[in-house]
Each structure stands twice: as C-alpha cells, then as structure tokens.
C-alpha positions as CSV (number, residue, x, y, z in Angstrom):
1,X,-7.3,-12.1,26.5
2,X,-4.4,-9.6,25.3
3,X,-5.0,-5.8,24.5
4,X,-4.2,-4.8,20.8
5,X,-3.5,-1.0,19.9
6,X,-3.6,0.0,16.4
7,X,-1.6,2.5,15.3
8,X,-4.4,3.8,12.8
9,X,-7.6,2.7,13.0
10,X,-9.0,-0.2,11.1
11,X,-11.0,1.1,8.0
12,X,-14.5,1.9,9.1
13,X,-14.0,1.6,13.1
14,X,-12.4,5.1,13.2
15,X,-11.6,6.7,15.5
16,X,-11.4,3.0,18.2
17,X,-7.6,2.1,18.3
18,X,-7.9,0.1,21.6
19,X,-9.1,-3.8,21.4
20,X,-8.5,-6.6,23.1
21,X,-8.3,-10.2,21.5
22,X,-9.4,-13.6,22.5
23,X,-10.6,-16.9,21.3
24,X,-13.7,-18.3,21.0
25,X,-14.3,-21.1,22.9
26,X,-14.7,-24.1,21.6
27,X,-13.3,-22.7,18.4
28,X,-9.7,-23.6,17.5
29,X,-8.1,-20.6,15.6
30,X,-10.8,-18.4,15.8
31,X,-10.9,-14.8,17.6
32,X,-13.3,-12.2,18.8
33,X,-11.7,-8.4,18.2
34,X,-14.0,-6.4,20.8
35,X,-12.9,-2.4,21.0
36,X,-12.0,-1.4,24.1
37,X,-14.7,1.9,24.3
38,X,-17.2,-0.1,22.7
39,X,-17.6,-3.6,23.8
40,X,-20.9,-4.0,21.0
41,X,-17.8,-3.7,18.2
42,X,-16.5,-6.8,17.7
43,X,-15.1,-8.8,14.5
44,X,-14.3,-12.6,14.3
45,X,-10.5,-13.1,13.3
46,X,-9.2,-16.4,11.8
47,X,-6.1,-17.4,12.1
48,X,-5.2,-18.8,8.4
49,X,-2.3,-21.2,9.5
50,X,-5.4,-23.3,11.3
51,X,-7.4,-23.2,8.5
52,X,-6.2,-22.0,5.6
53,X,-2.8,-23.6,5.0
54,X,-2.3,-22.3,1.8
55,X,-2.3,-19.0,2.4
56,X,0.8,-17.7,2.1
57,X,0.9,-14.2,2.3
58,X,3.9,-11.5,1.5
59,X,4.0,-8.9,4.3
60,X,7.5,-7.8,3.8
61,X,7.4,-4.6,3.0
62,X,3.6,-3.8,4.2
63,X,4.6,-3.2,8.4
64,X,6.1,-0.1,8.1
65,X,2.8,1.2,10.4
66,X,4.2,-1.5,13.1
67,X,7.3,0.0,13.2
68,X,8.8,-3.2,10.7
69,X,8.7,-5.7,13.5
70,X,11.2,-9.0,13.5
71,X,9.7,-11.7,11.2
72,X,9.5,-14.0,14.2
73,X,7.3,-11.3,16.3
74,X,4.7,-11.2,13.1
75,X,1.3,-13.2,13.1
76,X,-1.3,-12.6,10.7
77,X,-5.1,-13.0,11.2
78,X,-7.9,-13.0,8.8
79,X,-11.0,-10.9,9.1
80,X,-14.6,-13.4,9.0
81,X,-17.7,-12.1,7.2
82,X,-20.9,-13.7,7.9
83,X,-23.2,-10.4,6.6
84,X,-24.8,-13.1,3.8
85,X,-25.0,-15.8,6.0
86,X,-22.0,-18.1,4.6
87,X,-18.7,-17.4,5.9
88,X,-16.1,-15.3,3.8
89,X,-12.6,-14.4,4.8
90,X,-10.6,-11.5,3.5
91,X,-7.3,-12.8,2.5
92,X,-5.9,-9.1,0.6
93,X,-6.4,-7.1,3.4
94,X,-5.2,-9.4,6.5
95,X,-5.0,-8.1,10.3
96,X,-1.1,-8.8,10.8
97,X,-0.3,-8.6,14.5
98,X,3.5,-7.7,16.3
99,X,2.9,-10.3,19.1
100,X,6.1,-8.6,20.6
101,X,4.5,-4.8,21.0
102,X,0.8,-6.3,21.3
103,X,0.1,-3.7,17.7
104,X,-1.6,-4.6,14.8
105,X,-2.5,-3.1,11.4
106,X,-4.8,-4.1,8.8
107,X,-2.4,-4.1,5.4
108,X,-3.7,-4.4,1.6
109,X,-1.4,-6.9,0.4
110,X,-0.6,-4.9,-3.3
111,X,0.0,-6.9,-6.1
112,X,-1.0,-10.3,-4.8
113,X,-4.1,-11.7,-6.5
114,X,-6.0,-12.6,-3.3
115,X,-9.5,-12.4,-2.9
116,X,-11.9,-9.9,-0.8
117,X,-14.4,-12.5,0.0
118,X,-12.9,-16.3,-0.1
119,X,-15.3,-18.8,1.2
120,X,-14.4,-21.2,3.9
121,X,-14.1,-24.8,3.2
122,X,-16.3,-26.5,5.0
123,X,-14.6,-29.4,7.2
124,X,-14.9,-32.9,6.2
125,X,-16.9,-34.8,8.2
C-alpha cells in the first residue's frame, strides 16, 4: 500500500487530497484508490500497460500540476466505471502518477481523440 497526495483534488472528491493505493488481490494491474479521511471513497484504477497495450497516451506537457516530473518517474492509471454494470475505462482523463514524489493528478489529455467510456475487452478464454 503507498500514500498518494494530490496536489488538487480529483474532480468530484473535493476537498480529499490524501489516498493511499493498492492492488487488488488476485487482480493483476488493478488498484483500489481509498481517501485517506474517508475510507468508504474508493475508485478502481487500471493500469493500461496490463491491459490496454495500445494505449498510448501523450502526457508531455499535461504535468505541470506534478511539478513536470522525469519521464522515467511517470506512471499512468486508468479510472474503472462499473455504474451500468459493464466495465468502462476513461482513457482522456487518466490518473498519471510521479512514482518518485508519491503525487498524482488526474489530466485531460487535450486534443487526443480518446474516449470517456471505452469498454474492456473481455479476456480470451
């Protein structure tokens, strides 16, 4: 489990800056996002390298809340939406992480044609 502080607060959580991050067992690449003051806030994170390996986004230029951390120092997460039932990522507006500061933001990636709600694909099987 790590603790995350963001800088400003992720759209509709305001004002809860303090979070810690771990995975879900049994889960590979998945992440539960609990806030620190209230343990009953939590979001799912996905990492995208795990399951998504075609998204590629570009964050250059979208950090400048982190402080414009080292390239190498930079992971980026997905937020999961499950409100209808079927899991949906949103790949514009990513949770992007300085590993090296233990910050994170949640950046709109402008003038990328991403999606709000991408659905999962489901694993062969």
């Amino acid at each position: 489990m790590t603790s995350i502080h963001f800088p400003a607060s992720l759209p509709g959580l305001e004002p809860l800056k303090d979070f810690t991050l771990a995975e879900v067992d049994g889960s590979t690449g998945l992440y539960s996002l609990d806030a620190t003051e209230l343990p009953e806030v939590r979001l799912f994170l996905l990492d995208p390298a795990v399951h998504l390996p075609d998204y590629s986004p570009r964050t250059q230029g979208q950090l400048s809340a982190l402080g414009n951390p080292r390239s190498e120092d930079v992971r980026v997460l997905v937020i999961v939406n499950t409100s209808d039932g079927a899991p949906h990522v949103n790949l514009l507006a990513p949770v992007v992480l300085d590993i090296s500061r233990a910050q994170a933001a949640q950046v709109i990636l402008e003038g990328q044609d991403l999606p709000v709600r991408a659905a999962l694909p489901q694993p062969a099987g």
